[in-house]
LUMVEXKE-702106 format. One record per residue (C-alpha): x, y, z; residue in three letters; residue number from 1. Coordinates in steps of 0.001 Angstrom, whole numbers. Each point is the difference from the previous one (the first is absolute). Example, Ala and Ser with C-alpha at 12.3 -4.5 7.8 and 13.67 -1.06 7.14 Angstrom:
2
east=12300; north=-4500; up=7800; type=Ala; seq=1
east=1370; north=3440; up=-660; type=Ser; seq=2
***
This chain:
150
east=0; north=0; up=0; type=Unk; seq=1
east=1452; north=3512; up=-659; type=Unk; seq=2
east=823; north=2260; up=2382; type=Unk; seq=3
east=128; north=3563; up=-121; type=Unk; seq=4
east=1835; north=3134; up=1791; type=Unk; seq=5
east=-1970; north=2878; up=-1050; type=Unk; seq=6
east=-3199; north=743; up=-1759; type=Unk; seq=7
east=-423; north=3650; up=-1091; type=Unk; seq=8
east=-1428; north=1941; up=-2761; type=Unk; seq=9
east=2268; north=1129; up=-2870; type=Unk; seq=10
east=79; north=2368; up=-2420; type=Unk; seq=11
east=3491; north=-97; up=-1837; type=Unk; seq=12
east=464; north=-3582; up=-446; type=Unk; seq=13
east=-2116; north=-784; up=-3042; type=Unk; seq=14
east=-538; north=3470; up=-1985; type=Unk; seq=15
east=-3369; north=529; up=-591; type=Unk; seq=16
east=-1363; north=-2370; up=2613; type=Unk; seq=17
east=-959; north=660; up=3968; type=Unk; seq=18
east=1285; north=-3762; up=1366; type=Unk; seq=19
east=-441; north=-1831; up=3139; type=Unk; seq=20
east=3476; north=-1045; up=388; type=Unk; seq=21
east=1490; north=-2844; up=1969; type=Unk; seq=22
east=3164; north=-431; up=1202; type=Unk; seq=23
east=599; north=-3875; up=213; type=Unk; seq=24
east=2496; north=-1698; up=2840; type=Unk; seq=25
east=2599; north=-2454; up=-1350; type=Unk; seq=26
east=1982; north=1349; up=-2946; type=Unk; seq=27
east=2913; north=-2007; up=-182; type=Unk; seq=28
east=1539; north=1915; up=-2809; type=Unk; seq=29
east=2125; north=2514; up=2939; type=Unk; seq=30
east=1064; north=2521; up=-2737; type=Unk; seq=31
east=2268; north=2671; up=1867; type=Unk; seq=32
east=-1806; north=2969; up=778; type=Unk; seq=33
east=-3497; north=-898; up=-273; type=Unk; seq=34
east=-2410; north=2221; up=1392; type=Unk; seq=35
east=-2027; north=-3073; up=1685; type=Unk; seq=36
east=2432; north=-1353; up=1700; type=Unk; seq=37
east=-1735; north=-966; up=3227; type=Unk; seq=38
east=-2580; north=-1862; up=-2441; type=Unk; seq=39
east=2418; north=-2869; up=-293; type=Unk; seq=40
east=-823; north=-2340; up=2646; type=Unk; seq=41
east=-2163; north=-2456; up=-956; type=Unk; seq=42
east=-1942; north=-457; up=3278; type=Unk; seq=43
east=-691; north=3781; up=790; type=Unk; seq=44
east=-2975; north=2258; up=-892; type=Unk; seq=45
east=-3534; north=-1110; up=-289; type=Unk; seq=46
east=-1720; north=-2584; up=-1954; type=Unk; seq=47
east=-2013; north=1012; up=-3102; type=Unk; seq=48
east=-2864; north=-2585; up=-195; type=Unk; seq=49
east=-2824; north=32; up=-2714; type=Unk; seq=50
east=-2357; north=1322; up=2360; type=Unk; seq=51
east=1843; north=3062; up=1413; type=Unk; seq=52
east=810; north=557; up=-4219; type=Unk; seq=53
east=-3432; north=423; up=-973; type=Unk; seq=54
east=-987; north=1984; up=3340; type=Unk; seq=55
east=2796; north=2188; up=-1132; type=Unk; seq=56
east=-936; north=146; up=-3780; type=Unk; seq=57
east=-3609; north=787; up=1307; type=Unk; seq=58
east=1297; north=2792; up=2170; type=Unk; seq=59
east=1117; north=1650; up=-3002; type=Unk; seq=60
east=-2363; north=10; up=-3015; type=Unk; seq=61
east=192; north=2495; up=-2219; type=Unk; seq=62
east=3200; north=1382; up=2053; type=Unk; seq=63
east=2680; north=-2010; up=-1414; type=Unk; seq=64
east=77; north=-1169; up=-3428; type=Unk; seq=65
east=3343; north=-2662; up=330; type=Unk; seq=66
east=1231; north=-2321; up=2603; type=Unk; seq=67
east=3888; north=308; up=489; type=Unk; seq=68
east=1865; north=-3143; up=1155; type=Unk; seq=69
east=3654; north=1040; up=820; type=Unk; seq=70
east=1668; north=-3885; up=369; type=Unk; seq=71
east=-2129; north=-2929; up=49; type=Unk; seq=72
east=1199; north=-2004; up=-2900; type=Unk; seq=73
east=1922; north=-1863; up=2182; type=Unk; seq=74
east=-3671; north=-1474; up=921; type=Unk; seq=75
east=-1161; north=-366; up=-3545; type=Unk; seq=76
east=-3462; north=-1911; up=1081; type=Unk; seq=77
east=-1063; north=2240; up=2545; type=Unk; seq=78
east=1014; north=2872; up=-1833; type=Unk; seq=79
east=-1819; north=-1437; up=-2934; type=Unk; seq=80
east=-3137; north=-167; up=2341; type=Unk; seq=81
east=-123; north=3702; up=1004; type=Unk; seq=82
east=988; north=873; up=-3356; type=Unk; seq=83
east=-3313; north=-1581; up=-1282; type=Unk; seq=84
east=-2293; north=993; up=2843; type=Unk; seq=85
east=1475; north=4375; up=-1120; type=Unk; seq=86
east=-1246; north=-1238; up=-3827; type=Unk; seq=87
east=-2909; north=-1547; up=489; type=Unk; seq=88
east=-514; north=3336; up=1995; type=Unk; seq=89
east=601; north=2357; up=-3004; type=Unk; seq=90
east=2867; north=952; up=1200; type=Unk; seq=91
east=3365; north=898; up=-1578; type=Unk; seq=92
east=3661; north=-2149; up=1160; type=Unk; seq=93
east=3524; north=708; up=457; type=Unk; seq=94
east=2807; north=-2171; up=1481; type=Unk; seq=95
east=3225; north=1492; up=707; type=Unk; seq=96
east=3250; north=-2673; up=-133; type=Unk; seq=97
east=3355; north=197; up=219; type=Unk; seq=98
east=-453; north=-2585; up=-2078; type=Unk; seq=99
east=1104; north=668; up=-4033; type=Unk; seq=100
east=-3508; north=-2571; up=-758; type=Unk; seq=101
east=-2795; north=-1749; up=1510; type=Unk; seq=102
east=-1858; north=-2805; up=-1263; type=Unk; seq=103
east=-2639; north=484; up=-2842; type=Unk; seq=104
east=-2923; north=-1462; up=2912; type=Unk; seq=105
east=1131; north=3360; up=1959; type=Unk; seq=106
east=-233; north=1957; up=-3343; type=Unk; seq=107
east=-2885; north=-1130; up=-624; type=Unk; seq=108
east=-1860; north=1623; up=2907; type=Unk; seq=109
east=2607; north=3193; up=225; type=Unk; seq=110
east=-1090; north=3429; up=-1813; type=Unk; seq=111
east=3326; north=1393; up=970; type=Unk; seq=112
east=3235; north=-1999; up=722; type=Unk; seq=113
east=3575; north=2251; up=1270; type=Unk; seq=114
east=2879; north=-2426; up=-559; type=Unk; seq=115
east=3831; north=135; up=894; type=Unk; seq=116
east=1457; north=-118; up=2990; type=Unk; seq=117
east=1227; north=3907; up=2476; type=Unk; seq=118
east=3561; north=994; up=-891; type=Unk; seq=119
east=516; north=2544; up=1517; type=Unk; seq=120
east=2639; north=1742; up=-2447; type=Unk; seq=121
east=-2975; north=-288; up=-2787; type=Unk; seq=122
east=-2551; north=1357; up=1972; type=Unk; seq=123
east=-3633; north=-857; up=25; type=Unk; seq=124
east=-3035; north=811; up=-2331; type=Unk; seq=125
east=692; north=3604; up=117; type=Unk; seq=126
east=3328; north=122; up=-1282; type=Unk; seq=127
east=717; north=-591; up=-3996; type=Unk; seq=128
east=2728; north=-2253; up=548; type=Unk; seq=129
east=-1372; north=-2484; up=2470; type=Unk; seq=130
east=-170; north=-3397; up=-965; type=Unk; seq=131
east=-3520; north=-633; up=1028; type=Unk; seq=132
east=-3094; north=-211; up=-2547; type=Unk; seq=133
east=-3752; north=780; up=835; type=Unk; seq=134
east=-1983; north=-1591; up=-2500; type=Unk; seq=135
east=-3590; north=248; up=-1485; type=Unk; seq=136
east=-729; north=-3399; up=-504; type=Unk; seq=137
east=-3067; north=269; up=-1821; type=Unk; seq=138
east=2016; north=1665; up=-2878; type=Unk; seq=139
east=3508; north=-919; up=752; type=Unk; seq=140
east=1080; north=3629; up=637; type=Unk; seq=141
east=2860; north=1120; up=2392; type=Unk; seq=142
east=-1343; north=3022; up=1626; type=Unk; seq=143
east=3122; north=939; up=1432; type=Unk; seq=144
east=-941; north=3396; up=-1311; type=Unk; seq=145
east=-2773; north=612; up=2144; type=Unk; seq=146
east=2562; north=239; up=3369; type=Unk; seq=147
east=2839; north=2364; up=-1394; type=Unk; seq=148
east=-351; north=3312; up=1764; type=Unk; seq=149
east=-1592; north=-1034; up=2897; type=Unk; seq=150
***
């Protein structure tokens, strides 16, 4: 079962969208500088179960128009799960990795998908030389773009 850190309303994180964004526990990727740090252990945070996903999906309709996963694909069938349950909802999805892929079942339920893992000396979204890429996946378009000047 996932875990998560922090829940919290986001703006920035998928242009164009207001997101209920989860931070999931459990990366095991480390990558040097990440901002998330103290979402690493495993064991920490609180449990996201179907039932407090929908109450939380319900708490927001017509407020947010994507659900953000930050991690998770480390937990590809439970991710899968809530991933469905934000769909069948009408809403939009985004997954952020440090991954550079995920598998095509997590495509197929993502509207949004930011690959590649923090370095630091690249930068992140925001910065034209990073090696990170946010990615429409309902076209195929890197909309790297849409975060330069921010």
């Amino acid at each position: 079962m996932l875990r998560f850190t922090d829940e919290q309303i986001v703006f920035q994180e998928v242009p164009g969208e207001v997101s209920l964004a989860f931070t999931i526990a459990g990366c095991p990727l480390g990558c040097k500088g990440c901002h998330s740090s103290y979402s690493w252990r495993p064991e920490q945070g609180t449990q996201l179960s179907t039932d407090y996903f929908q109450y939380r999906l319900a708490s927001y309709v017509g407020l947010i128009s994507c659900v953000l996963f930050l991690g998770g694909e480390w937990q590809q069938s439970s991710l899968l799960q809530m991933l469905v349950i934000a769909r069948n909802a009408g809403l939009n999805t985004c997954l952020y990795t440090g991954l550079d892929d995920v598998t095509n079942a997590l495509k197929q339920q993502l509207t949004y998908l930011k690959t590649g893992r923090w370095q630091s000396e690249r930068g992140g979204l925001n910065n034209p030389n990073t090696n990170q890429v946010f990615t429409d996946l309902r076209t195929g378009q890197c909309l790297n773009h849409l975060f330069l000047g921010q």
